[in-house]
N, CA, C and O atoms as a Maestro MAE file, in Angstrom:
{
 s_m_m2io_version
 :::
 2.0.0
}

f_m_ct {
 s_m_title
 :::
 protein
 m_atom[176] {
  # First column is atom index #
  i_m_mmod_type
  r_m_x_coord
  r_m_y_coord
  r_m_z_coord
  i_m_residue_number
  s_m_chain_name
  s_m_pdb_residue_name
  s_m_pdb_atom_name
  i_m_atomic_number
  :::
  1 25 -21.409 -8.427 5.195 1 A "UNK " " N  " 7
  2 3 -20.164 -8.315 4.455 1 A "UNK " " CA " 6
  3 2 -20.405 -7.659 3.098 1 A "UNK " " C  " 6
  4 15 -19.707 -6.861 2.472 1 A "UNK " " O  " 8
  5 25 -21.409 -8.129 2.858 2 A "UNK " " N  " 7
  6 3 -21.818 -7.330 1.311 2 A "UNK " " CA " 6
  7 2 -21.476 -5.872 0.990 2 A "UNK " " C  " 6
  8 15 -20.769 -5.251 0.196 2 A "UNK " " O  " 8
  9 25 -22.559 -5.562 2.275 3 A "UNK " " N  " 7
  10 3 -23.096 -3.922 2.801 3 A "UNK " " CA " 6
  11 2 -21.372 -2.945 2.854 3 A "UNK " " C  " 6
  12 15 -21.018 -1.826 2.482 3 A "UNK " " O  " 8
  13 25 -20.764 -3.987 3.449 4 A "UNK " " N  " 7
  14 3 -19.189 -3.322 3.981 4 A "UNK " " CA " 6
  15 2 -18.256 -3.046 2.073 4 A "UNK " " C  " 6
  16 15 -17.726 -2.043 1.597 4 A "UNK " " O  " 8
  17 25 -18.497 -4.782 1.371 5 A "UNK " " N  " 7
  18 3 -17.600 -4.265 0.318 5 A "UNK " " CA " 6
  19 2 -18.210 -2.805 -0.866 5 A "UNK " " C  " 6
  20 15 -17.608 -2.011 -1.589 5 A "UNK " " O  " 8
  21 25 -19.774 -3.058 -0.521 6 A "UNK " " N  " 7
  22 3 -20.459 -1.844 -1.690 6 A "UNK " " CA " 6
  23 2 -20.578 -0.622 -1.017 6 A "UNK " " C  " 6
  24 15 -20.964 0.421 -1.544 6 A "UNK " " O  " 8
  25 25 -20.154 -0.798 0.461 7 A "UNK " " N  " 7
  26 3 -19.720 0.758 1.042 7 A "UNK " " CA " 6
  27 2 -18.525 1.082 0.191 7 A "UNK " " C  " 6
  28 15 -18.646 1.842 -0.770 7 A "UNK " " O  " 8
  29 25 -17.291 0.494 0.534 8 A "UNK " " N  " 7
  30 3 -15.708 0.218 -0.149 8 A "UNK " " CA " 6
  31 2 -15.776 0.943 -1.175 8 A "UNK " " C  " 6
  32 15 -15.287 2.066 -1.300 8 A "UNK " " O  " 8
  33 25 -16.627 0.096 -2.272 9 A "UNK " " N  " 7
  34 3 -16.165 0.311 -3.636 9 A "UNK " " CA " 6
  35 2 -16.829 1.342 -4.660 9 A "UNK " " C  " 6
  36 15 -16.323 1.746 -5.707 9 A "UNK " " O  " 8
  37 25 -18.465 1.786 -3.957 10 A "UNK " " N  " 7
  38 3 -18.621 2.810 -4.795 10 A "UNK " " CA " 6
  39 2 -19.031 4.209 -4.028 10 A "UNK " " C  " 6
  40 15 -19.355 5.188 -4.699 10 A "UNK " " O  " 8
  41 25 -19.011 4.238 -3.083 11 A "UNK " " N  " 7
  42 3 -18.743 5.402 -2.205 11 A "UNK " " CA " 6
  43 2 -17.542 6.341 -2.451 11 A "UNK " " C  " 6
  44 15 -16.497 5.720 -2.648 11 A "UNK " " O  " 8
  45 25 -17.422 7.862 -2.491 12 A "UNK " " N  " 7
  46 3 -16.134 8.223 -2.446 12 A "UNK " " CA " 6
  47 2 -15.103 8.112 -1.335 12 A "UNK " " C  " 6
  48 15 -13.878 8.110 -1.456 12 A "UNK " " O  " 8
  49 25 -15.966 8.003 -0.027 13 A "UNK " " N  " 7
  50 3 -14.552 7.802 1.486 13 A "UNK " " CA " 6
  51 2 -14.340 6.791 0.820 13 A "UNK " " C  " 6
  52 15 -13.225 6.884 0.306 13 A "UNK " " O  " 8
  53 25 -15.093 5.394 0.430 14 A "UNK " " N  " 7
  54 3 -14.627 3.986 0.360 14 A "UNK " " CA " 6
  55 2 -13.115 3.850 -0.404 14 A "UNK " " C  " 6
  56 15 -12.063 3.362 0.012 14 A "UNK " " O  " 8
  57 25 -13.509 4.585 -1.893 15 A "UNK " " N  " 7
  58 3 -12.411 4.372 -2.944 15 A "UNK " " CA " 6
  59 2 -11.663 5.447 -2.227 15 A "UNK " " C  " 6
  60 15 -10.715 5.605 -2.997 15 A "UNK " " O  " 8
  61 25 -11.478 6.307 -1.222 16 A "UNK " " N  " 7
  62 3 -10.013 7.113 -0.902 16 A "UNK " " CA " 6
  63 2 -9.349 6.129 -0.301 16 A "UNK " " C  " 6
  64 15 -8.156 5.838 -0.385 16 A "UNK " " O  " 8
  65 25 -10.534 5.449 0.548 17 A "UNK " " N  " 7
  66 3 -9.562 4.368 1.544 17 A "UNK " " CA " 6
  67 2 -9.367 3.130 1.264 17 A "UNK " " C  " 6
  68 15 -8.792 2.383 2.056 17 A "UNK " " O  " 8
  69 25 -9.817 2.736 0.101 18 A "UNK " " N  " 7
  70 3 -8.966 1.721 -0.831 18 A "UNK " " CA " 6
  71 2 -7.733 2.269 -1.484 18 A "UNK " " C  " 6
  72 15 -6.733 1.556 -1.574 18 A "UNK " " O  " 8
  73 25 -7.747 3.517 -1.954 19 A "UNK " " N  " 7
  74 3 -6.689 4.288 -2.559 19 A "UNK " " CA " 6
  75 2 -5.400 3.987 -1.290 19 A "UNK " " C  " 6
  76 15 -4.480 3.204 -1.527 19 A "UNK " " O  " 8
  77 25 -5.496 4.611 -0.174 20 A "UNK " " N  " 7
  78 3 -4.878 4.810 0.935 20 A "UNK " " CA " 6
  79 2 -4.322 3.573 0.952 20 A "UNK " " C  " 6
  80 15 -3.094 3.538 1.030 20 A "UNK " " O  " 8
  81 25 -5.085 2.264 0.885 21 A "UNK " " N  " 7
  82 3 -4.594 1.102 1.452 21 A "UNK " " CA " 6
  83 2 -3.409 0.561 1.014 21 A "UNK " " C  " 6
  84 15 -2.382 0.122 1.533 21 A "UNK " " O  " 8
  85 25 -4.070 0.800 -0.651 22 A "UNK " " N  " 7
  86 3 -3.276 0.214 -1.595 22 A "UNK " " CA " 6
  87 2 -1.889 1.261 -1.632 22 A "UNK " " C  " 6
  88 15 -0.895 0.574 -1.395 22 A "UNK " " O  " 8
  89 25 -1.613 2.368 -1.803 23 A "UNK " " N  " 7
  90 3 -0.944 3.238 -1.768 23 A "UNK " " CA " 6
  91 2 0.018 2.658 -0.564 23 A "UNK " " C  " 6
  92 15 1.063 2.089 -0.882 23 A "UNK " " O  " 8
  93 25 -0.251 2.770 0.468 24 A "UNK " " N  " 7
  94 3 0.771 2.021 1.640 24 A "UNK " " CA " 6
  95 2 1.334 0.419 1.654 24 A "UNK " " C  " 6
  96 15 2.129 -0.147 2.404 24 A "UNK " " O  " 8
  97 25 0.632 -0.006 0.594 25 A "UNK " " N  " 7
  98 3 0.953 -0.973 0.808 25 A "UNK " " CA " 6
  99 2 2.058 -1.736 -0.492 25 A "UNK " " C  " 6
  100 15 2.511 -2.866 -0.672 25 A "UNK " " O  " 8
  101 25 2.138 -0.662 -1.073 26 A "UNK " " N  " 7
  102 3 3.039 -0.518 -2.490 26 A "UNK " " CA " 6
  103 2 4.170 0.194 -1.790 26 A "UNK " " C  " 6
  104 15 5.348 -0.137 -1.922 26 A "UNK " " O  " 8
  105 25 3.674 1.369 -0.903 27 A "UNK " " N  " 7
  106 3 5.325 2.054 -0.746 27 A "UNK " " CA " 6
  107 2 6.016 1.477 0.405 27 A "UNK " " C  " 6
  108 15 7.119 1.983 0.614 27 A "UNK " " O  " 8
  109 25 5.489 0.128 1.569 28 A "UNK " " N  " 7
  110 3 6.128 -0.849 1.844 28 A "UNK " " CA " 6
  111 2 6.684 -1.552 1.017 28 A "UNK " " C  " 6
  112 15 7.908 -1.451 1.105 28 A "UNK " " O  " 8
  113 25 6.258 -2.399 0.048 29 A "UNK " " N  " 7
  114 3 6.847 -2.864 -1.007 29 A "UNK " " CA " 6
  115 2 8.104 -2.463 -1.358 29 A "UNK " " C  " 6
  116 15 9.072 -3.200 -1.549 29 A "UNK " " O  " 8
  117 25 8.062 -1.305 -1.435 30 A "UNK " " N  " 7
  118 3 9.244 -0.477 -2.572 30 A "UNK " " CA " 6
  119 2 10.301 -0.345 -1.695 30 A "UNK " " C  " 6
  120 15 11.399 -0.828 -1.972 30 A "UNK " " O  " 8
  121 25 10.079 0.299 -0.588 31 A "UNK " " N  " 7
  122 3 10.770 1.219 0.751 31 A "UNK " " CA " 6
  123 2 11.567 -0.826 0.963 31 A "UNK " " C  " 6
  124 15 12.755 -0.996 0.690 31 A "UNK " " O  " 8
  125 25 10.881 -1.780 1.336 32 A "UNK " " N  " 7
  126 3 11.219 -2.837 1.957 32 A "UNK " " CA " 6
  127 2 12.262 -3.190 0.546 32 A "UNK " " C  " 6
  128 15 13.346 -3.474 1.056 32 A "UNK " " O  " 8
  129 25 12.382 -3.280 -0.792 33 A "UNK " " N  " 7
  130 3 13.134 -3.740 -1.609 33 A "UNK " " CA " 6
  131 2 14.253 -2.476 -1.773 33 A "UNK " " C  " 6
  132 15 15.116 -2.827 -2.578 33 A "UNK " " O  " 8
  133 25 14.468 -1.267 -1.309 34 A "UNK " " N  " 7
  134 3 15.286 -0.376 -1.420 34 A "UNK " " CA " 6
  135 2 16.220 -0.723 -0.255 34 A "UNK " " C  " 6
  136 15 17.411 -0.417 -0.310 34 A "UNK " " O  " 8
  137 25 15.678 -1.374 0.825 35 A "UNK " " N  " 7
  138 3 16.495 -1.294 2.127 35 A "UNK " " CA " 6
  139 2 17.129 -2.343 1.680 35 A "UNK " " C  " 6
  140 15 18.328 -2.110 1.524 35 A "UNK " " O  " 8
  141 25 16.664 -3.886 1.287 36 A "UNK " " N  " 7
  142 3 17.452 -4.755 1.236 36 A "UNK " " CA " 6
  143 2 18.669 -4.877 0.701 36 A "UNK " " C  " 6
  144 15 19.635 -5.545 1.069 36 A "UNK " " O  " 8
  145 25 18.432 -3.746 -0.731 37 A "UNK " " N  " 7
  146 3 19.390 -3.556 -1.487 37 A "UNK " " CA " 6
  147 2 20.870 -2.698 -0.985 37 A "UNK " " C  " 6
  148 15 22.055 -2.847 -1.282 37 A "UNK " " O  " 8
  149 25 20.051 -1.643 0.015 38 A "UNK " " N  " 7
  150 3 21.298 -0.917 0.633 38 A "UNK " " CA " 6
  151 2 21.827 -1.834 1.559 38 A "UNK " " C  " 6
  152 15 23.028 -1.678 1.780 38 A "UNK " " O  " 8
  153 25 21.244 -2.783 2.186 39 A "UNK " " N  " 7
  154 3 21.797 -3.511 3.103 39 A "UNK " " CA " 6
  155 2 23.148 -4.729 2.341 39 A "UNK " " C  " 6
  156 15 24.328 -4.875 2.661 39 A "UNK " " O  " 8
  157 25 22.478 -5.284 1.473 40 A "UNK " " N  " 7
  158 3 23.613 -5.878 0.778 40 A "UNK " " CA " 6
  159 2 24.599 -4.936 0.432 40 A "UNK " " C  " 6
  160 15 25.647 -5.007 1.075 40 A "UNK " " O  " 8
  161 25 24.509 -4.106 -0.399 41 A "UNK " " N  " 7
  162 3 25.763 -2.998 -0.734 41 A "UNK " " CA " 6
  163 2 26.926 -2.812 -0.439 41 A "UNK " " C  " 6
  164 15 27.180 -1.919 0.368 41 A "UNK " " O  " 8
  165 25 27.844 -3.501 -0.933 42 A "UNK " " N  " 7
  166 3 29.277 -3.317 0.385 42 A "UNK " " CA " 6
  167 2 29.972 -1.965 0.093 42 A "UNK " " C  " 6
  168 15 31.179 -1.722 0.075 42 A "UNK " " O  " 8
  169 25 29.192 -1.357 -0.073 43 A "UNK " " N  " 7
  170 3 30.294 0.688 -0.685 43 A "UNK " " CA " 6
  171 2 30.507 0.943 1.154 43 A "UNK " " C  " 6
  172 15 31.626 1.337 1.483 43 A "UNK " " O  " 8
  173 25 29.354 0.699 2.414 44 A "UNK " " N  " 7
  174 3 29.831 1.141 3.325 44 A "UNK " " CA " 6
  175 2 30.102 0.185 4.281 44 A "UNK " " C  " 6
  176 15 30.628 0.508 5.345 44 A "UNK " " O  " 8
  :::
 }
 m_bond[175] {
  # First column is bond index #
  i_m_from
  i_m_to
  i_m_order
  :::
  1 1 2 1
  2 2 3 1
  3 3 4 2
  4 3 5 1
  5 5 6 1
  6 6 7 1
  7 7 8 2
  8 7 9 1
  9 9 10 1
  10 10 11 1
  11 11 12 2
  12 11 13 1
  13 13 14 1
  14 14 15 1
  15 15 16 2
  16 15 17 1
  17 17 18 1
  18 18 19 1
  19 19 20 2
  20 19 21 1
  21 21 22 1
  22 22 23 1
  23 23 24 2
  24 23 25 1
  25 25 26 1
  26 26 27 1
  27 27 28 2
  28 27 29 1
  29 29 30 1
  30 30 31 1
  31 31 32 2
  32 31 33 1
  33 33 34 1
  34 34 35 1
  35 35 36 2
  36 35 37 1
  37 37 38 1
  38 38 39 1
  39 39 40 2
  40 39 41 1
  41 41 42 1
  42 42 43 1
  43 43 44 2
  44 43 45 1
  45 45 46 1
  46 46 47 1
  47 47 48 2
  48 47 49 1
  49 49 50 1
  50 50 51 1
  51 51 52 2
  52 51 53 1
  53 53 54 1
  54 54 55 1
  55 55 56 2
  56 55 57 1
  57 57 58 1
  58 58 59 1
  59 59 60 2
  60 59 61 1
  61 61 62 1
  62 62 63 1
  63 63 64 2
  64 63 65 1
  65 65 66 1
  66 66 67 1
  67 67 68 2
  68 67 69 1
  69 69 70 1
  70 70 71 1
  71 71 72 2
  72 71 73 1
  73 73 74 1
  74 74 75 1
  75 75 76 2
  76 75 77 1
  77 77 78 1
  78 78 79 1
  79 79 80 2
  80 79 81 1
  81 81 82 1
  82 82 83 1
  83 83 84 2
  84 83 85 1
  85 85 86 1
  86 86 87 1
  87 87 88 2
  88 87 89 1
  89 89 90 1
  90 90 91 1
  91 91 92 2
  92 91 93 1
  93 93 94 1
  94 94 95 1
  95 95 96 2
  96 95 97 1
  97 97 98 1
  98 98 99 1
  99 99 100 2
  100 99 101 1
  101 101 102 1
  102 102 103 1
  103 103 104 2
  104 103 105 1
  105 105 106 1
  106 106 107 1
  107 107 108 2
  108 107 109 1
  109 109 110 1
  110 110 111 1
  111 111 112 2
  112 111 113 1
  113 113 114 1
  114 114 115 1
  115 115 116 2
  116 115 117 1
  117 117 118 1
  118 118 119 1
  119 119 120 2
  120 119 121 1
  121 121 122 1
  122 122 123 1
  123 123 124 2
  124 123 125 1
  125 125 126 1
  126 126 127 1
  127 127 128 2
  128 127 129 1
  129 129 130 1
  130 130 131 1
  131 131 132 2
  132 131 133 1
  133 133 134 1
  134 134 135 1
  135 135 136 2
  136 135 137 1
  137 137 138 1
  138 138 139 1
  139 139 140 2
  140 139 141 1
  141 141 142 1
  142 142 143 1
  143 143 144 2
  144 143 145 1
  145 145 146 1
  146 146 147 1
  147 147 148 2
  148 147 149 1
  149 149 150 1
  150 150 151 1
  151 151 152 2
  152 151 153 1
  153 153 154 1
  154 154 155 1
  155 155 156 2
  156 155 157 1
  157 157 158 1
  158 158 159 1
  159 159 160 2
  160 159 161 1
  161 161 162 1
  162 162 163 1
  163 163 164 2
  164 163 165 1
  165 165 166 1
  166 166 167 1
  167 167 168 2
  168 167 169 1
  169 169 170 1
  170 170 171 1
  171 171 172 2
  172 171 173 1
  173 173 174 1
  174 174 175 1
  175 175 176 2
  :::
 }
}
């Protein structure tokens, strides 16, 4: 497990695909609080 997080974190694939992770997992975030909001919305 070690070997796996000090691949991760100082490797450059590692930090793209921490980048990547985190990146998707923020624009769920966002995308999931934009829908709720259109869903409440009574304009339609």
């Amino acid at each position: 497990m070690d070997v796996v997080l000090d691949l991760l974190f100082t490797s450059p694939i590692g930090l793209l695909s921490l980048f990547t992770i985190l990146f998707i997992i923020g624009m769920a975030i966002t995308l999931l609080g934009w829908y709720k909001r259109k869903m409440n919305s009574p304009e339609e």
